[in-house]
C-alpha positions as CSV (number, residue, x, y, z in Angstrom):
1,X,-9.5,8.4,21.2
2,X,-11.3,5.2,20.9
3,X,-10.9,2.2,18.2
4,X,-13.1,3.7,15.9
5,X,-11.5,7.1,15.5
6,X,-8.0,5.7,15.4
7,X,-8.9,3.0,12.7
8,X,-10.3,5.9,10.3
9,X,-6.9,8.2,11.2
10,X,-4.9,4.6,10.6
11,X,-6.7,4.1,7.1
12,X,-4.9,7.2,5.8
13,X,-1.5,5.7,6.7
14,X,-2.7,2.3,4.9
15,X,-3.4,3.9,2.2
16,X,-0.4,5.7,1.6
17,X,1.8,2.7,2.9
18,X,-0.1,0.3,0.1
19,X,0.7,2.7,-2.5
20,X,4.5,3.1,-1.9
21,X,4.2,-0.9,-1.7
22,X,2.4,-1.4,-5.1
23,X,4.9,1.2,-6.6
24,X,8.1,-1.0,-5.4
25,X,6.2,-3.9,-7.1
26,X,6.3,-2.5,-10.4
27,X,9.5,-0.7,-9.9
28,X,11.3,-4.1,-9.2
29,X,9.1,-5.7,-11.6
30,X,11.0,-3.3,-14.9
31,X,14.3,-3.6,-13.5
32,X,14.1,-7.7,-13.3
33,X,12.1,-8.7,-16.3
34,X,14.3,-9.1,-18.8
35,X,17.0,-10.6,-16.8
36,X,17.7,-14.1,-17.3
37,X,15.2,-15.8,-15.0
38,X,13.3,-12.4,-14.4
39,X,10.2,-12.9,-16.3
40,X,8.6,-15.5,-14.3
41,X,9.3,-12.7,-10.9
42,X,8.2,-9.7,-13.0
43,X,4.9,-11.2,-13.4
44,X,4.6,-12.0,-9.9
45,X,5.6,-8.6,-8.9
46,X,2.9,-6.9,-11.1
47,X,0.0,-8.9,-9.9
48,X,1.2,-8.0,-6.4
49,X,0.8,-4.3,-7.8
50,X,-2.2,-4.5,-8.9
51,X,-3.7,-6.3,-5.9
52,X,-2.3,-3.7,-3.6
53,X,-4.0,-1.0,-5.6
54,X,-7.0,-2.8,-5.7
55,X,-7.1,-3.2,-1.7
56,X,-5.8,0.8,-1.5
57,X,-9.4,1.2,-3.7
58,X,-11.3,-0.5,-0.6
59,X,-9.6,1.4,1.9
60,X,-9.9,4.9,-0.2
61,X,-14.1,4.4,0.6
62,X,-13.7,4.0,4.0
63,X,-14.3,7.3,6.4
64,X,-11.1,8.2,7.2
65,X,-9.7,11.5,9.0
66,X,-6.9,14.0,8.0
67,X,-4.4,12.3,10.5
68,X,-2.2,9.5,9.9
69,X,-0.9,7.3,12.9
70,X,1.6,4.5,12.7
71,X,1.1,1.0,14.2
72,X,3.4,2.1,17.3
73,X,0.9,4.8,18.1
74,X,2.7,8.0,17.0
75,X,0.5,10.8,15.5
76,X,0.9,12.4,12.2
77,X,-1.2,15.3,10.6
């Protein structure tokens, strides 16, 4: 397989990996926002989200295959 092939099988794992991220953003973001000192992280926490989404957007144009491989080169379909 050469770089090109395994980039478009990695995207589909980046994709899926930026969601779950973006998700524990604005999971954390509820539980901590109206705890004393909270409000100030919450915010933080959902621009995070919504950056992560946006670069999942980017990567969800991209050619990708139905594959998914992890950084330590195991193969997933």
């Amino acid at each position: 397989m050469n770089d090109l092939e395994k980039a478009r099988r990695l995207i589909g794992h980046w994709i899926g990996h930026g969601r779950e991220h973006a998700a524990l953003y604005e999971e954390w973001a509820e539980k901590i926002q109206a705890l004393d000192g909270g409000a100030e992280m919450a915010l933080a926490l959902k621009s995070a989200a919504a950056k992560a989404y946006e670069s999942v957007s980017f990567l969800e144009a991209a050619p990708q295959g139905g594959e998914e491989i992890h950084d330590h080169g195991h193969y997933h379909d």
